[in-house]
N, C-alpha and C positions, 0 to 999 in steps of 0.2 A: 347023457350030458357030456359033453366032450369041453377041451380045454379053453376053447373057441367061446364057448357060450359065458365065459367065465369074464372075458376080459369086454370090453366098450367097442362096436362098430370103430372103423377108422373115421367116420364122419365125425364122431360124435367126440373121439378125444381132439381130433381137430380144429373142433368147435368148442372145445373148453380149453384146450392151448392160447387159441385166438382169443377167448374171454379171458386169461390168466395176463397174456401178455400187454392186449389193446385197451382194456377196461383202466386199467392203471395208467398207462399213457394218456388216456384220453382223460381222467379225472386229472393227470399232473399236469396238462396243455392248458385243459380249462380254465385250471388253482391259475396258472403263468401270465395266461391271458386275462383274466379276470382284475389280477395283482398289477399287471402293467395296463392294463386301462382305469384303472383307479389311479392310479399314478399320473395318467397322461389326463385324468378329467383335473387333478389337484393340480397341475404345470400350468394347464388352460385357465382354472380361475385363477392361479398364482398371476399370470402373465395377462388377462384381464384387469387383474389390480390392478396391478403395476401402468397400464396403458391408462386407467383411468387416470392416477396419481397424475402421468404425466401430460393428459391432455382437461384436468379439471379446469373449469373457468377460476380466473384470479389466484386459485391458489395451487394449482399445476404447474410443474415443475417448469413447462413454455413459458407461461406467463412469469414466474419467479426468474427465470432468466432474462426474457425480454427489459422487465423491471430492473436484473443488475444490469443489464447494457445502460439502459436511460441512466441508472445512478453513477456509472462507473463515469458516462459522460456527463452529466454534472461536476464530479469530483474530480473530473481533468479540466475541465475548465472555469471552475474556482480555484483549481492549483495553479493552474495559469495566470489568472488573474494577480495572486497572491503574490507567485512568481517576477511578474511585471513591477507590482507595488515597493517588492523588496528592493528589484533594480531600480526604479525609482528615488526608493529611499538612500538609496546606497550615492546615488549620483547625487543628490540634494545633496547627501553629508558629506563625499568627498570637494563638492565647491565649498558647502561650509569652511571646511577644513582648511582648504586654499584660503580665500580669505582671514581666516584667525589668521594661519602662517603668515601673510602680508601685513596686516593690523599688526602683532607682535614684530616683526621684521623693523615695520615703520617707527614703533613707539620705542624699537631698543635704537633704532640709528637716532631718533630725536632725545632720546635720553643720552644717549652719547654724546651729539651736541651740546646738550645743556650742562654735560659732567665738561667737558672742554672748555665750553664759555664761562662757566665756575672756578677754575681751574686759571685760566685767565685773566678773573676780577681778583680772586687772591692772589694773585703774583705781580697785580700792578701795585704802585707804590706812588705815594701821592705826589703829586708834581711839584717842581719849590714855591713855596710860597703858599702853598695850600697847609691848613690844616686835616688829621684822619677824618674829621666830621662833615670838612669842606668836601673832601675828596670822595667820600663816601655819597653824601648827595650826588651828586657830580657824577659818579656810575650811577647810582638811582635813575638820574633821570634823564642819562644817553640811554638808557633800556628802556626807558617806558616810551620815550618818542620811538 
């Protein structure tokens, strides 16, 4: 028996090097591959949902958009609206306004008159030969003619 018969053909440790080294790479490829296809099956239904979410009838996120378009313009053109009414109102009130200012204007000039003509009945003095009572008639009723 020589030293030779003691140790493993070269075939045969090179075929257990090759199982030392490849058996473990190929179970940690498999674990990687295995790990990131399970990964890539959850992204698939994750992003299934999600298409569904957004193409469901009525309550999909398309339709929930199209719906805010329709309401957004509705609610521009009741602002509009509203808008117009204000101006509106705004122009009604400032002729309002104009006219008080004219009414007041007119009733202070006629009240000023009428303080003048007041003004002017007290400060006559009766003519000779009239009596206050005579004279008084007398303006009475140059103002009523």
């Amino acid at each position: 028996m020589s030293i030779r018969d003691l140790f493993p053909s070269r075939l045969t440790v090179a075929a257990v090097l090759g199982c030392v080294v490849f058996i473990p790479l190929a179970v940690t490829a498999s674990y990687q591959w295995g790990v990131t296809h399970r990964d890539m099956v959850r992204e698939e239904q994750r992003a299934n949902g999600l298409w569904l979410d957004i193409d469901a009838p009525n309550v999909g996120y398309k339709d929930r958009l199209t719906m805010c378009g329709a309401n957004l313009a509705g609610a521009q053109s009741a602002l509009a609206r509203q808008n117009q009414a204000v101006d509106d109102l705004k122009a009604a009130s400032d002729a309002a306004a104009v006219r008080a200012q004219a009414a007041v204007d007119a009733a202070q000039a006629r009240a000023r008159a009428a303080q003048q003509q007041a003004q002017t009945l007290l400060l006559e003095t009766p003519r000779p030969g009239e009596t206050r009572c005579e004279a008084a008639d007398r303006l009475i009723l140059e103002q009523v003619r």
